[in-house]
N, C-alpha and C positions, 0 to 999 in steps of 0.2 A: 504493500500500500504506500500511498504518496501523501505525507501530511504537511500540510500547509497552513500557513495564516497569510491574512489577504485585508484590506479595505478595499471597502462597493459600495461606488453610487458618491460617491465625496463624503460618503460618510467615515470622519476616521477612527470611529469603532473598529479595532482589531480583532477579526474574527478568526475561528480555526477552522479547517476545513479538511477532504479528501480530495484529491485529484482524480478527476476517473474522466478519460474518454474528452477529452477537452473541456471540460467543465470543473467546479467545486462545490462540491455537495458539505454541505456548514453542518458542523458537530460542535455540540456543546461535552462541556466536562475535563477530566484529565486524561491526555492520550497516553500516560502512561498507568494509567489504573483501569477507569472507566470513562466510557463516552458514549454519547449520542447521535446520531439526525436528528437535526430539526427539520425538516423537509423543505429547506430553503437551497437554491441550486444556483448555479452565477458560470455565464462562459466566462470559463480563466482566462480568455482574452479582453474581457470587461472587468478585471477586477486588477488590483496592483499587492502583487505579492511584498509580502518584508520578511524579513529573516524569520525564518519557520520555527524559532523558538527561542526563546530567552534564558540562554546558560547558569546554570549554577555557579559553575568554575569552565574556565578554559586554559587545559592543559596542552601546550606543544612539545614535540620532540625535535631536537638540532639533529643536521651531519645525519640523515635517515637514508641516502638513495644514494646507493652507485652509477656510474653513468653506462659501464659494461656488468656484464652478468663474472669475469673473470677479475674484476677487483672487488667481490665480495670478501667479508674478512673471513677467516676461517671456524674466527668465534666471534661470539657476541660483546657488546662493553659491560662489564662488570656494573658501573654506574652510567646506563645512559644517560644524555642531555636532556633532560627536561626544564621546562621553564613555564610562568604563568601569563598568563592574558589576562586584562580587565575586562569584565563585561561590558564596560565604557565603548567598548572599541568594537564592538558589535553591529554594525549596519546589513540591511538587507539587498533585495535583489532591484539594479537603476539607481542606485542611492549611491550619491557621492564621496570618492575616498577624498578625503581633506589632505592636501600637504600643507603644513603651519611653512609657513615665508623664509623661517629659521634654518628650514632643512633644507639639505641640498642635494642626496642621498637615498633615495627611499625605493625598493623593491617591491614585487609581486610575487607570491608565492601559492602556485594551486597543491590542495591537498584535498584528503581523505578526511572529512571530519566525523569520527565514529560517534555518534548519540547514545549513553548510559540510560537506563531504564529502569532500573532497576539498585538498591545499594547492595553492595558489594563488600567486601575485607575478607584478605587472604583466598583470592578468587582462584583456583586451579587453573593453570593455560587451555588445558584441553575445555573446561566448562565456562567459559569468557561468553561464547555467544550467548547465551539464555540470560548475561547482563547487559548486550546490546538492543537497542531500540533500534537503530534505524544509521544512517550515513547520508549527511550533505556535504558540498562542496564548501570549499574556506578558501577565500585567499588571505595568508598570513604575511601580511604587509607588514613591512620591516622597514627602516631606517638606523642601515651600518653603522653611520658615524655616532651613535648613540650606545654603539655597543660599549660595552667595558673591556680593556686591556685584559683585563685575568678571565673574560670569556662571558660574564655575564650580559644576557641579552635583552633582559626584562623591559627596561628603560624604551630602548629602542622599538621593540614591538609593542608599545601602552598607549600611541598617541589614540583620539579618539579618532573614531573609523578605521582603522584598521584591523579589523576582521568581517569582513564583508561573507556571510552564509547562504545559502541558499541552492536552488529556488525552493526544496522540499526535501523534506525528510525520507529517504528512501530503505523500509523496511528491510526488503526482501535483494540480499546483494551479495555476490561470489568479489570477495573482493581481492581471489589473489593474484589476477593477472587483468586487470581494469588497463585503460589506456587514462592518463591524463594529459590531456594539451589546455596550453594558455595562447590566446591571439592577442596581440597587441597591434589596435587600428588595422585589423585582419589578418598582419600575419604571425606566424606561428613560433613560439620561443619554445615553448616547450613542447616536446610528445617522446610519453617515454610512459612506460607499465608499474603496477605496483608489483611486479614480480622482485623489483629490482631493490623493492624496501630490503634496509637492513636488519632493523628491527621488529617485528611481525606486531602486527593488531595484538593479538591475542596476547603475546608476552608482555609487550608493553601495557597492557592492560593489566595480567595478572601481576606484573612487579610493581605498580601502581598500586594495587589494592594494599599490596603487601605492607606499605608505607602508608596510607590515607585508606579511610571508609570512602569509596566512590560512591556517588547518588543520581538516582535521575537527576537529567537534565544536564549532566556534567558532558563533557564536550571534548573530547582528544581529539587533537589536529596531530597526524600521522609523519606528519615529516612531506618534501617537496621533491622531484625529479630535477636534475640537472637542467641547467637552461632558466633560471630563473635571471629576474636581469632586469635594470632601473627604468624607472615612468616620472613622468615626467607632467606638467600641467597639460589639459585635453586630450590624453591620451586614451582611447576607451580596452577597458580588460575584460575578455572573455575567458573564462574557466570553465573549461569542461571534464567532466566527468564521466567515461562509459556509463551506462547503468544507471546514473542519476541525472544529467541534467549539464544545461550551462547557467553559468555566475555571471550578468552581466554590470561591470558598473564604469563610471567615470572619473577619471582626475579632475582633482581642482584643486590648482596651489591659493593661498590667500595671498594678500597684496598686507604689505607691513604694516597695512593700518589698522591700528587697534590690535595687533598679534601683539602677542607675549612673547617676552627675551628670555630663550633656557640657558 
């Protein structure tokens, strides 16, 4: 299934919904417990999608994708990169990525974003799926020069708008050999497989538990393919996903007025 939230009609009541067959069919309730139809229906070309859920936590992982299948490592890292996102930084699908005047710097990054469902601690690798809800698209929009000398990248990935989600939450997904491409002003930067992940869903989930109780609604961004690469004002990012969907949105740098000096 395909879960969405949508405003219809200029109303900007944020609704939920299902995606079926070109249309959204509006559910009330928690899609992670229980829900409804309400027998209200909207061509999903009439309505304006936003990010299909509102995160709890957003967890990324660094350094995830090799570019060939022969520079995989032979083991795993002992303490993978992980790092947090602010909910702040949350935008949906058409919605403008912001670059503050200050930066000079700043990245696109398509990924796998796996949807918890369910809480978790000490979750077994083989039994991770029955705590996945579902998997959208993320571009995890960075700004380098913000990173820290000794590796820390928190800073840098926190400004607001960058984690653009969407367009929907997609249940039902094989995701070990997906294609991901990113077009910038159409053409292609990125295309390359989640085969090529080095860290697997599953592990990085279950080592995750092992440190934190995960909860629905919690949000792991899987790591990025090779080819990722700077944007710039007007530039428009599509993210695609096999299996789910594209992320459409657009640059907008602001002008120094009124920005804030970091």
């Amino acid at each position: 299934m395909k879960f969405a939230r949508f405003t219809a009609a200029g109303d900007p009541t944020v609704r939920s919904g299902v995606v079926v067959d070109g249309t959204v069919q509006e559910i009330v309730g928690n899609v992670f417990e229980t829900w409804n139809y309400t027998g209200n229906s909207y061509a999903l070309e009439s309505v304006q999608l936003v990010a299909p859920l509102q995160p709890r936590h957003i967890i990324g992982i660094g350094k995830n994708y090799v570019e060939f299948e022969h520079e995989r490592p032979q083991t795993l890292p002992s303490i993978p990169v992980f790092f947090f996102k602010p909910v702040s930084t949350v935008i949906g699908p058409g919605e403008e990525i912001i670059i503050p005047s200050t930066l000079e710097q700043v990245k696109f990054e398509t990924e796998i974003a796996v949807i918890l469902g369910k809480e978790g601690k000490n979750i077994p690798e083989d039994d991770v799926e029955r705590y996945i809800f579902g998997y959208t698209v993320a571009n995890d929009v960075a700004s380098p020069e913000y990173f820290h000398p000794d590796g820390h990248w928190m800073v840098g990935k926190s400004f607001d708008t960058f984690t653009p989600l969407g367009p929907w939450i997609e249940t039902k997904l094989d995701t070990r050999s997906l294609l991901l491409q990113t077009h910038v002003n159409g053409k292609v930067l990125q295309d390359s497989r989640s085969n090529l992940m080095i860290v697997g869903i599953n592990h990085m989930i279950s080592y995750l538990s092992r440190v934190m109780t995960l909860q629905p609604g919690d949000v792991i961004l899987s790591g990025t393919p090779a080819g990722a690469d700077f944007i710039k004002d007007g530039d428009t990012i599509e993210c695609t996903i096999e299996g789910i969907g594209a992320l459409t949105n657009k640059v907008v740098k602001i002008t120094r007025t009124g920005a804030a000096t970091l």
